[in-house]
N, C-alpha and C positions, 0 to 999 in steps of 0.2 A: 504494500500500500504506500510506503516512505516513495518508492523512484515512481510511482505514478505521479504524487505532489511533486517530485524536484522536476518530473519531466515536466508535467504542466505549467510549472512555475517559468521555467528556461521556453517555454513554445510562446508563456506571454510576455516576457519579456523578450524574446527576438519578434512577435507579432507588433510588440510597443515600435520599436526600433524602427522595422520596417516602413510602418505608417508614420513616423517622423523621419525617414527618408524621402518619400512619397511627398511630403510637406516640405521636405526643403527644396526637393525637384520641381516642384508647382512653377505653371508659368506667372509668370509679376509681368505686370505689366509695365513694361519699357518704356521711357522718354524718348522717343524719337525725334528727328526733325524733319520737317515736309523739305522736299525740292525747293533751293531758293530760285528764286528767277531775277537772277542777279540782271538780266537785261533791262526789268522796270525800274532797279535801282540808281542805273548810271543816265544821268540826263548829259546830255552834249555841253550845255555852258554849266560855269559853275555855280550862277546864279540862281537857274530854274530849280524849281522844286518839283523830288522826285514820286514817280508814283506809286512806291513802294520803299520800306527800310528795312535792311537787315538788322536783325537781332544776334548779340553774339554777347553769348553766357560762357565765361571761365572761372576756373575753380580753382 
């Protein structure tokens, strides 16, 4: 009766493990960044104002 409890004890704790493997594998959802269209950024003179701006984040 003693190695049926050790075994069950050891199948719930590598079943524990597993599902916090599971948990750290999950997809998260990632910060990406869209396509810039760095073309509507740049105007011809340096006067005009552009039709778009880049964003530029550093850590």
């Amino acid at each position: 009766m003693r190695e049926h409890a050790v075994t069950n004890i050891l199948l719930g704790v590598i079943a524990v493990l597993l599902f916090l493997n599971l948990l750290a594998k999950a997809p998260i959802a990632k910060v990406e960044a869209d396509t810039f269209k760095l073309d509507s950024c740049i105007t011809e003179r340096p006067g005009d104002k552009p039709a778009a701006y880049v964003h530029v984040v550093s850590h």
